[in-house]
Backbone bond lengths (Angstrom), bond angles and torsions (degrees), N, CA, C in turn:
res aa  C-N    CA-C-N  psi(-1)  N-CA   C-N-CA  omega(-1)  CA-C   N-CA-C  phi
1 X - - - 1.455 - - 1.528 111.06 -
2 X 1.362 115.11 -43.70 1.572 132.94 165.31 1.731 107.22 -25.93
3 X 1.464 87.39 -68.44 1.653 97.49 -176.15 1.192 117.79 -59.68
4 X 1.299 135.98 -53.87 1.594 144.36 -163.60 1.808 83.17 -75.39
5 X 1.200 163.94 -30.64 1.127 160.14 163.66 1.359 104.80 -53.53
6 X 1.381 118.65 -47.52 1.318 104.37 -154.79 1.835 109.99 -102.23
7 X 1.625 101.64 1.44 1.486 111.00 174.56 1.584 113.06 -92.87
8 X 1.772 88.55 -17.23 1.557 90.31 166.87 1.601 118.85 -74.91
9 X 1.257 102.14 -44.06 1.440 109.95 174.45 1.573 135.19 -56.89
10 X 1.977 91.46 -21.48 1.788 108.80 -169.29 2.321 89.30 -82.20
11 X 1.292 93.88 -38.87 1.452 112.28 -164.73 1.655 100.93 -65.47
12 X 1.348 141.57 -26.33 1.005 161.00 178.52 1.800 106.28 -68.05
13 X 1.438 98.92 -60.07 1.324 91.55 -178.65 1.307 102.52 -92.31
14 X 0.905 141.89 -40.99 1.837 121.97 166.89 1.452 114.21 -10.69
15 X 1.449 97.93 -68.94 1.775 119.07 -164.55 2.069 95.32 -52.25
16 X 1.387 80.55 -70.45 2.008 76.75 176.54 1.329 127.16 -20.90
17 X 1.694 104.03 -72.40 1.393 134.22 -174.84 1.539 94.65 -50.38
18 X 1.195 131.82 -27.01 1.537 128.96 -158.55 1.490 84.46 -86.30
19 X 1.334 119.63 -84.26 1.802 133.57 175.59 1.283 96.92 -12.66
20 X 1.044 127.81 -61.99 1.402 138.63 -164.67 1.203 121.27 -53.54
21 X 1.398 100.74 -39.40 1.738 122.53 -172.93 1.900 99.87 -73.29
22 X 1.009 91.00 -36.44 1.918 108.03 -151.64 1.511 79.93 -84.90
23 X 1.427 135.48 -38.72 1.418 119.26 -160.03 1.645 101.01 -81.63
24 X 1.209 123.53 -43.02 1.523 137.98 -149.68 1.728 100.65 -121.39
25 X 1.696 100.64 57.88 0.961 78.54 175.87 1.965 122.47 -115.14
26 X 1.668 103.82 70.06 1.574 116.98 -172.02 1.161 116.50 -60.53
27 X 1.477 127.16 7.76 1.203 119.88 174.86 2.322 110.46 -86.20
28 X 1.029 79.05 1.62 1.714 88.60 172.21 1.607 111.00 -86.36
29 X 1.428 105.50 -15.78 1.407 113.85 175.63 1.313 130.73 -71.05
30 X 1.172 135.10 99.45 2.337 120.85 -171.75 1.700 81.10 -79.09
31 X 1.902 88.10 117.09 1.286 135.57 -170.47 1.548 103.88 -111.93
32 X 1.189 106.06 10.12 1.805 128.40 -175.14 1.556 108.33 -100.92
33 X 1.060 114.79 -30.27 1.902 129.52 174.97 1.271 113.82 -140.68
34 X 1.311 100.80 140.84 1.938 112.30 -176.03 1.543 95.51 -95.23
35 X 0.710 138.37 120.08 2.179 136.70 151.93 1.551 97.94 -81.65
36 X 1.972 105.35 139.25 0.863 125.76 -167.30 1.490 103.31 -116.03
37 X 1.546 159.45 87.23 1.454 168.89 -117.85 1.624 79.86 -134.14
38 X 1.646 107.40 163.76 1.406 141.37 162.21 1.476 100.34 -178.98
39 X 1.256 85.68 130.22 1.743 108.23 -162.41 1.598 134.57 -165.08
40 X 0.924 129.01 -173.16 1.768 123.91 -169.68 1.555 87.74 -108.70
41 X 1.029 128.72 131.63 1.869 133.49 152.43 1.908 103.31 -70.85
42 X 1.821 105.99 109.23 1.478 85.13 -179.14 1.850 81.74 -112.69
43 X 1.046 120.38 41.71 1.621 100.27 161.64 1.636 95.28 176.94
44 X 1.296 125.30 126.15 1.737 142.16 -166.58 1.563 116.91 -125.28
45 X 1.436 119.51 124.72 1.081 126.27 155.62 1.010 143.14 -145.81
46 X 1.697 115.03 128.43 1.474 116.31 -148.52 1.479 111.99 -116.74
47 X 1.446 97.80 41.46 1.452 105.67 -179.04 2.254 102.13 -102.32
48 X 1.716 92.34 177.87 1.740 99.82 171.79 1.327 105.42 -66.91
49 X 1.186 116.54 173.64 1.653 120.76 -4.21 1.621 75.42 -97.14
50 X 1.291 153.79 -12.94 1.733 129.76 160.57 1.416 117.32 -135.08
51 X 0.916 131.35 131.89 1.761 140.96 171.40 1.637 106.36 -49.61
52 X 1.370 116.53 99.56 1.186 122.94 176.73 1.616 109.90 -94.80
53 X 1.521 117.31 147.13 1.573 102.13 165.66 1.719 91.37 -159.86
54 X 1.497 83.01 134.80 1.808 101.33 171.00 1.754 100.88 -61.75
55 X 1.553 97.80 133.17 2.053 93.06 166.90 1.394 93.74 -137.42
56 X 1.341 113.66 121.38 1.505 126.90 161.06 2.003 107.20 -54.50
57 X 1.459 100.33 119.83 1.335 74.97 -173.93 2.028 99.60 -165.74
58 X 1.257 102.00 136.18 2.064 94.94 -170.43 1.436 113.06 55.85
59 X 1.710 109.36 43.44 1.653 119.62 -172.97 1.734 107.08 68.44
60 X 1.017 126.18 8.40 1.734 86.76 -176.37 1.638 98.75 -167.69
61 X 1.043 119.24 167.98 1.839 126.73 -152.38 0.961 112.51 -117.65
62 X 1.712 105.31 105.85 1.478 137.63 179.38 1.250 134.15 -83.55
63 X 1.362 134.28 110.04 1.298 140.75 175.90 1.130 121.75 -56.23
64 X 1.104 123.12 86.79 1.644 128.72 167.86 1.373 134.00 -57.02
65 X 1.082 136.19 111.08 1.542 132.73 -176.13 1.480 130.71 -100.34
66 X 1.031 122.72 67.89 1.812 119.00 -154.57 1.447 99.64 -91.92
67 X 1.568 97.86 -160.69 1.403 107.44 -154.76 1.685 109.63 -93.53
68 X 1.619 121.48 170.41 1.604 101.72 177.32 1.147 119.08 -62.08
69 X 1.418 137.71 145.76 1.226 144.11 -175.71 2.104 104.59 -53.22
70 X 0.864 133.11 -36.06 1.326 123.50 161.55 1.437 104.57 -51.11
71 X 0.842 135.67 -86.25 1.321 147.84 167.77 2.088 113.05 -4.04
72 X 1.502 87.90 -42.74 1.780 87.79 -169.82 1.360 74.80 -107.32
73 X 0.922 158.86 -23.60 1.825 128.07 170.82 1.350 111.82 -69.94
74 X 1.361 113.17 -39.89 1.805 108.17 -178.15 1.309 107.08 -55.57
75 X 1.557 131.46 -52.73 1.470 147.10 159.04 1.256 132.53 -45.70
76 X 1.296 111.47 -13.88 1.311 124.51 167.70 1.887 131.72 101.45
77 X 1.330 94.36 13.09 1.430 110.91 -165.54 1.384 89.70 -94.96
78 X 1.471 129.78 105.63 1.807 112.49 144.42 1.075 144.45 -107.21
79 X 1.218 135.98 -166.73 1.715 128.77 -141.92 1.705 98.84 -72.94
80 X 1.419 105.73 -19.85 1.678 112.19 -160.80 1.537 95.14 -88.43
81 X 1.424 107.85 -26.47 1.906 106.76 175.50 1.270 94.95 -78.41
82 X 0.924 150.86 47.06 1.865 128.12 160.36 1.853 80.40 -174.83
83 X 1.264 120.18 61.99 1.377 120.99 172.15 1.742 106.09 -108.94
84 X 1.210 123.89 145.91 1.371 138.89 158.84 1.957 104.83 -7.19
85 X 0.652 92.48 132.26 1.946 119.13 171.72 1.849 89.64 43.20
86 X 1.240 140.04 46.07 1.197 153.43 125.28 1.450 113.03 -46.14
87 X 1.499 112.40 137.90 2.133 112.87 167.99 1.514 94.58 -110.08
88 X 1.013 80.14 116.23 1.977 96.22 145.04 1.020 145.13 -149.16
89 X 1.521 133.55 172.95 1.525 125.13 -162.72 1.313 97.20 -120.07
90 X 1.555 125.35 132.64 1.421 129.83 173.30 1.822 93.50 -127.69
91 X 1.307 69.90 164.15 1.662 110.98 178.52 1.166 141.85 -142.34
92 X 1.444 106.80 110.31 2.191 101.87 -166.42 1.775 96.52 -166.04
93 X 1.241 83.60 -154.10 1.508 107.60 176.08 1.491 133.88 -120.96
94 X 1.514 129.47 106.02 0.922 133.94 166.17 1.554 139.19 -41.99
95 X 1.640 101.52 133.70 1.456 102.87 -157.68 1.897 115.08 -75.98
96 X 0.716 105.72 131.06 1.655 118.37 -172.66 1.819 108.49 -37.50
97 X 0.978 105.94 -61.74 1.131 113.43 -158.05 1.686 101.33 -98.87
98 X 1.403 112.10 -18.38 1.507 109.51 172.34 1.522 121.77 -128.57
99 X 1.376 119.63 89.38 1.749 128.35 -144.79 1.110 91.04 -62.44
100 X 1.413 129.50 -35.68 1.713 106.59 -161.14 1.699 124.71 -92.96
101 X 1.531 84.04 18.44 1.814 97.47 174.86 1.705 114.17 -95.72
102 X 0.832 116.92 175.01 1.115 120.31 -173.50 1.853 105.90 -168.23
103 X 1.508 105.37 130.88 1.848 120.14 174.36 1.714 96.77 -95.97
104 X 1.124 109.89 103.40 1.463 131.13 -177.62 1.617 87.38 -75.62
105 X 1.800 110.17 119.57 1.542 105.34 162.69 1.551 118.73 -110.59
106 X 1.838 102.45 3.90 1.439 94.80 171.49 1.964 86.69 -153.59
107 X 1.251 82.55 179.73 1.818 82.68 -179.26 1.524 98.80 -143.55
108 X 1.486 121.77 153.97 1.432 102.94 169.55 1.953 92.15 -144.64
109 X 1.021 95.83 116.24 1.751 120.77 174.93 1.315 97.37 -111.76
110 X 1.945 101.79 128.17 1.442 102.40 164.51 1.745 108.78 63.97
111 X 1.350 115.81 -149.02 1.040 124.89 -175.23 1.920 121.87 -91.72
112 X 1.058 102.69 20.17 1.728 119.23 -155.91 1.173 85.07 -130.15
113 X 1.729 100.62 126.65 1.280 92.61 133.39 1.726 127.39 -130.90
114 X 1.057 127.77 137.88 1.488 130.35 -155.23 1.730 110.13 -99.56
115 X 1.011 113.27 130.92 1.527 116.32 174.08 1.578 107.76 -86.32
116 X 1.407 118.66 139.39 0.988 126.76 -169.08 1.751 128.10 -87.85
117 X 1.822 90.61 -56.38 1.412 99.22 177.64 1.583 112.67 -96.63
């Protein structure tokens, strides 16, 4: 009984640890250079598991990756700061394998600027 308990329990965190892997996965990020964007937000979302928003920005349309929306409300970022035809300046690291993304590690809307991670 021990065992079938405890393969349930090993099988439990596998599955997690896997989710986990697949959700967080910043090692796709070159964590070697920060890129600095200022730009128009023409599309926002402030839903889980991260607040993504398209920013037209140095000619051409960048995938933004921010932090979970708990995360930017505790910090002070809200849905109306990263809203449709909004300017802002982010800062992070670009994804390896997909140039026009970008891991936003701070954001600055308006007069704020908010740290992300």
């Amino acid at each position: 009984m021990i065992t079938v308990i405890k393969r349930i329990i090993l099988s439990c965190l596998l599955l997690n640890l896997g989710l986990a892997h697949a959700h967080h996965g910043w090692s796709e990020y070159d964590q070697t250079k920060t890129v600095k964007l200022t730009g128009t937000i023409t599309q926002s979302s402030y839903e889980h598991p991260h607040g993504v928003i398209k920013l037209n920005a140095d000619g051409k349309s960048w995938t933004i990756v921010l932090a979970p929306p708990f995360r930017m409300e505790n910090r002070g970022l809200s849905k109306s700061d990263i809203a449709n035809g909004s300017q802002v300046t982010v800062e992070g690291y670009i994804n390896r394998s997909q140039p026009d993304e970008l891991r936003a590690e701070r954001i600055t809307a308006g007069a704020k600027t908010v740290e992300l991670r």
